[in-house]
KEKE-3310 file (N, C-alpha, C; in steps of 0.2 Angstrom, whole numbers, plus 5000, padded with zeros to 4 digits):
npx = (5796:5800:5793:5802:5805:5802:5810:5808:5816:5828:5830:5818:5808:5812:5808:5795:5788:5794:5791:5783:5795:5804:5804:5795:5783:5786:5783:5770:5766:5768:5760:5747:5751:5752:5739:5730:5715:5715:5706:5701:5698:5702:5702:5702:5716:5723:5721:5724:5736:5745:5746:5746:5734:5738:5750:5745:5739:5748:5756:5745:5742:5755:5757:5746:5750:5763:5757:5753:5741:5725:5710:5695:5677:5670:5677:5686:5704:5714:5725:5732:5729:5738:5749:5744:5747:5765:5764:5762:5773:5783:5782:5781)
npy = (4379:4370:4370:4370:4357:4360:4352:4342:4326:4323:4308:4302:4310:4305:4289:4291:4295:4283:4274:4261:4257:4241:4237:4240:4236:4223:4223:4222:4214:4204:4208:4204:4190:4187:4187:4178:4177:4189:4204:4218:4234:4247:4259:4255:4248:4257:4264:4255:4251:4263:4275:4285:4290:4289:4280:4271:4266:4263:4252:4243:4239:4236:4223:4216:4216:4208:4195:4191:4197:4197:4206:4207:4203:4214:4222:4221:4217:4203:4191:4179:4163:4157:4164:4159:4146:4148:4153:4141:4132:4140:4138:4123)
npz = (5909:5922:5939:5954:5966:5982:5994:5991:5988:5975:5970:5974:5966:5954:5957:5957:5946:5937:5941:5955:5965:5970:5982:5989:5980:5984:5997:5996:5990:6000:6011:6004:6003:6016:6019:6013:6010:6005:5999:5990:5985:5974:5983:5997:5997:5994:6007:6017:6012:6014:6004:5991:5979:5967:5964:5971:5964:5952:5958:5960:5945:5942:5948:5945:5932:5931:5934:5949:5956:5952:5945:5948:5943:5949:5954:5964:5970:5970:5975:5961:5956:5950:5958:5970:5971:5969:5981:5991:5984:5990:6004:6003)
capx = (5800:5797:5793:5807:5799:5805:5808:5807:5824:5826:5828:5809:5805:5813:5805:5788:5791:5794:5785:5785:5800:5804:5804:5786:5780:5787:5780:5764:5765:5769:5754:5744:5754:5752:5733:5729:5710:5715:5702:5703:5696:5707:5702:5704:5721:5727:5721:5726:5743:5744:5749:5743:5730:5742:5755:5743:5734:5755:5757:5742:5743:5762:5756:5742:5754:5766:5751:5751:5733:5719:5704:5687:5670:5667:5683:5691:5709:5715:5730:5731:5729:5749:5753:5743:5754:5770:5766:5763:5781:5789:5781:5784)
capy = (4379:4364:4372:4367:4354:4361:4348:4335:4322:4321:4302:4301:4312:4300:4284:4293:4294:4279:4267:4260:4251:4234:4237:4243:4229:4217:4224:4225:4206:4203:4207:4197:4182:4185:4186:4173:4181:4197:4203:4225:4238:4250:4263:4251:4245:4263:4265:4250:4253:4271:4275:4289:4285:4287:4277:4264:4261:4259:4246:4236:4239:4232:4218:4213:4214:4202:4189:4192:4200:4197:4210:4202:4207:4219:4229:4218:4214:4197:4188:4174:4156:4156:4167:4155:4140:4147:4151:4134:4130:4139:4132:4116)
capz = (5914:5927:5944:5960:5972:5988:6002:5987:5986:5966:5971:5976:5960:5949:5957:5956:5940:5934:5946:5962:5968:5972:5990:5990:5980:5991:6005:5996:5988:6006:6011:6001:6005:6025:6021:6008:6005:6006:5992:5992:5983:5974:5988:6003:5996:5995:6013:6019:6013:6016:5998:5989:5974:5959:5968:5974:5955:5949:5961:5960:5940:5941:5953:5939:5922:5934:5938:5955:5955:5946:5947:5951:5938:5954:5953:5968:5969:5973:5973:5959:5958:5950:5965:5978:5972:5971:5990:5993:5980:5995:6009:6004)
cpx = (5796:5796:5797:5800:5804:5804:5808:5814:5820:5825:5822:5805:5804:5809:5797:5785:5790:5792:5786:5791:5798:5803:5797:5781:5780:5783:5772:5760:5765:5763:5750:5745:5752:5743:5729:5722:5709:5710:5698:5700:5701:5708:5705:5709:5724:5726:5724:5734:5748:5748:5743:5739:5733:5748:5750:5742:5743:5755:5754:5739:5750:5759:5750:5745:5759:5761:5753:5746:5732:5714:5699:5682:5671:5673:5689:5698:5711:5721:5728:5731:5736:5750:5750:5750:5760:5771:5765:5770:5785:5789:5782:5789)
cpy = (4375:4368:4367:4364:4354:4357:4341:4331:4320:4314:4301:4303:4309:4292:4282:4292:4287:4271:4266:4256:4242:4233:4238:4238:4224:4217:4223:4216:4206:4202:4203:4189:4181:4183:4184:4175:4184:4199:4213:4228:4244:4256:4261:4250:4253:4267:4260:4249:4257:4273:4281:4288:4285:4281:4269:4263:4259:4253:4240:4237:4234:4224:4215:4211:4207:4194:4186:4194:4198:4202:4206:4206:4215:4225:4226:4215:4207:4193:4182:4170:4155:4159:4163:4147:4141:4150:4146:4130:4131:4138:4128:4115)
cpz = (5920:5934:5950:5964:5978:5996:5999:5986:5979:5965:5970:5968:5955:5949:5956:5949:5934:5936:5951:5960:5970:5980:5989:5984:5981:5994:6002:5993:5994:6010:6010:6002:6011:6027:6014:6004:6007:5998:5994:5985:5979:5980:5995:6001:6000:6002:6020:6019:6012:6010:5996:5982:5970:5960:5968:5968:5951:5954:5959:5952:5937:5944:5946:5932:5926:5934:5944:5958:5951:5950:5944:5944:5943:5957:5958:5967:5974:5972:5969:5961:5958:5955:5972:5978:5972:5977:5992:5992:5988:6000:6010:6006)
residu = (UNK:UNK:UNK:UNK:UNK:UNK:UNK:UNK:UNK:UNK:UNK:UNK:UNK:UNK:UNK:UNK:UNK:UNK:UNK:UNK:UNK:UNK:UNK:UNK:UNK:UNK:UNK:UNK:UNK:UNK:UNK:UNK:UNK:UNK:UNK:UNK:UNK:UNK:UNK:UNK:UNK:UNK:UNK:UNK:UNK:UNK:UNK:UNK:UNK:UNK:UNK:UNK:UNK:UNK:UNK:UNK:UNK:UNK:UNK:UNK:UNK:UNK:UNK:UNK:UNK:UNK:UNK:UNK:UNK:UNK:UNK:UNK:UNK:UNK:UNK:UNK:UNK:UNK:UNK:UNK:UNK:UNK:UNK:UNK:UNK:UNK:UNK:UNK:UNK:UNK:UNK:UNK)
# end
């Protein structure tokens, strides 16, 4: 028997669940784009965009299989080369 999570909307439960959203890796690509070498830690990420540590390693795990991120030798995350040009694409 699963234990009630009281206070918990089963929405949230289910999103937890199966990954971040689309909203929250926007905001989170977003980021990245507003600060071109933005280049974070997975702890610093998770503070920086006040995410809790399973939640942030989903994100910037989703943001990695996408080629949005790449992680450095030294654990750092970085936006890609492909992700630098298609924000020049929409720049232009």
């Amino acid at each position: 028997m699963v234990p009630a999570l009281t206070g918990v909307s089963p929405r949230l439960t289910i999103v937890a669940a199966v990954g971040p959203s689309g909203a929250l890796l926007g905001r989170i690509r977003g980021e990245f784009i507003e600060m071109p070498g933005l280049c974070v830690t997975a702890r610093e990420a998770q503070r920086l965009f006040g995410l809790d540590a399973a939640t942030c390693e989903k994100v910037l795990e989703s943001l990695l299989r996408s080629g949005f991120l790449w992680r450095s030798g030294d654990g750092t995350f970085r936006r890609s080369q492909a992700a630098d040009f298609a924000a020049l694409a929409l720049r232009g």
